[in-house]
N, C-alpha and C positions, 0 to 999 in steps of 0.2 A: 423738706419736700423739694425733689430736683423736679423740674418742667422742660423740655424740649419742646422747640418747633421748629418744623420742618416747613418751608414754602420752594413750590416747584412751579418752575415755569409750564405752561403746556407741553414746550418742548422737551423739556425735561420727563414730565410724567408721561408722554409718547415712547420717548426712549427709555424709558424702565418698565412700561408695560410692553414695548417691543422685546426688550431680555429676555423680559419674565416668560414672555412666550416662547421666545427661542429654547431655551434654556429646558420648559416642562417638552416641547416637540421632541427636540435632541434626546433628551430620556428615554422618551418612548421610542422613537426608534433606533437609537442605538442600544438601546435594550434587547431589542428586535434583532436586532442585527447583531449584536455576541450570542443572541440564542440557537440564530440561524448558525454561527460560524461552530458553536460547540454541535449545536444537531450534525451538522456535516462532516466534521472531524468523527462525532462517534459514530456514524455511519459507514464509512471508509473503515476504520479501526475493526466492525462488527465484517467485515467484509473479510476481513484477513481470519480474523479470530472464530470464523464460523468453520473454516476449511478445515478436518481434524485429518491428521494424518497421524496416527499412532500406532494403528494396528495395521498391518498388512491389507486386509479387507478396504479398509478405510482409502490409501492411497490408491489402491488396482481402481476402486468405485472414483476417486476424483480424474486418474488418467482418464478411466473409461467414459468418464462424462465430454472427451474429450475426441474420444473415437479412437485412443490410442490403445493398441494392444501390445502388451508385454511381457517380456516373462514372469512366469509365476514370481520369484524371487527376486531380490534386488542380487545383481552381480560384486553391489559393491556398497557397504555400509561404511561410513569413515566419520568421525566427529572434526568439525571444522569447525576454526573461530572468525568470522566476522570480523575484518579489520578495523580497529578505533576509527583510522583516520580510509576513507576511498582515495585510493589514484586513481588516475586515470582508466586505466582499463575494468576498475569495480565501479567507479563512477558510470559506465556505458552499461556495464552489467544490471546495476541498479535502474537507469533508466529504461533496458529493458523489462524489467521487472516492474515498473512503475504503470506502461504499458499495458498489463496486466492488473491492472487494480492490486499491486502488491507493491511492498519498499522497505530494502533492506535499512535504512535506515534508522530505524527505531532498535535492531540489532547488533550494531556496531559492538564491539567488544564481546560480544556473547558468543556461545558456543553452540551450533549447530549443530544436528545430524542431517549429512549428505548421502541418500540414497541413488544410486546409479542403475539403470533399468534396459535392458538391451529393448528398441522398438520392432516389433513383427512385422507391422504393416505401414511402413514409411512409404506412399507413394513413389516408386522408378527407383526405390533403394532398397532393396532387402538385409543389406548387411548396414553393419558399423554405425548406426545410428541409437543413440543414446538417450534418455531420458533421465533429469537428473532432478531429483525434487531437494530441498531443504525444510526440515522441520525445524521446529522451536518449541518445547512443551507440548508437543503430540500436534502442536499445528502447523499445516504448510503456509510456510511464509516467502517461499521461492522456489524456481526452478526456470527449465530450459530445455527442447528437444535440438540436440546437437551429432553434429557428424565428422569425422575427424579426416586428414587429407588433405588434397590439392583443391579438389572444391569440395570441402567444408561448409559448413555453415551453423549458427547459433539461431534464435527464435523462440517466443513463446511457446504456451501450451496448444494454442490454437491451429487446426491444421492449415497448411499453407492451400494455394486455393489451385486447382490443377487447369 
């Protein structure tokens, strides 16, 4: 028969009931706290993955949510690949995108469809202004309303404010 004892100063059994506390507290809230950090990542995720863009109807209805009118047709359908690594000038792309509760990043290497859409009603611009969506598996994971020229410009989906 083996026998242990254990003798603890006050001090000591303060400082092991103070861990023990620590220790069940932390649990609980960091528990709390990886639950909150996955709710929020799959929230954003559902944010991207809800946008469908695969049928014609589909994208005209998300421009349109936007106020933007365009031609019937895309002008220009082309499959692009997503670069592994962003430089710089995809790095600005993406953070505008980001702006938009979207981010190319999760697509790095992958293979897009880039639809190009002539805009109707671009505010004091009737011509040359473009809308460009990106799909991924039927869903829009990017884009931009752009204009080409001397004063050009790039920007979200969102109309600028007049």
């Amino acid at each position: 028969m083996v026998m242990l004892s254990f003798r603890f100063s006050k001090k000591k059994t303060l400082l092991f009931v103070g861990v023990f506390l620590f220790a069940v507290v932390a649990a609980l809230f960091g528990g709390r706290l990886v639950d909150s950090v996955r709710q929020t990542s799959s929230q954003s995720k559902v944010k991207t993955e809800k946008i469908a863009g695969d049928t014609e109807e589909q994208r005209q209805s998300f421009l349109d949510s936007f106020g933007w009118q365009v031609e019937k047709e895309p002008s220009t359908i082309i499959e692009i690949k997503i670069p592994e690594e962003f430089d710089k000038t995809y790095e600005e792309y993406n953070n505008l995108q980001k702006t938009q509760q979207m981010d190319l990043s999760p697509y790095k290497g992958k293979r897009c469809k880039k639809y190009q859409y002539a805009v109707l009603n671009y505010p004091d611009r009737p011509e040359h202004v473009v809308c460009t969506l990106l799909t991924y598996n039927g869903r829009i994971v990017g884009g931009d309303i752009s204009a080409l020229g001397e004063d050009g410009f790039t920007h979200g989906f969102a109309r600028p404010i007049s």
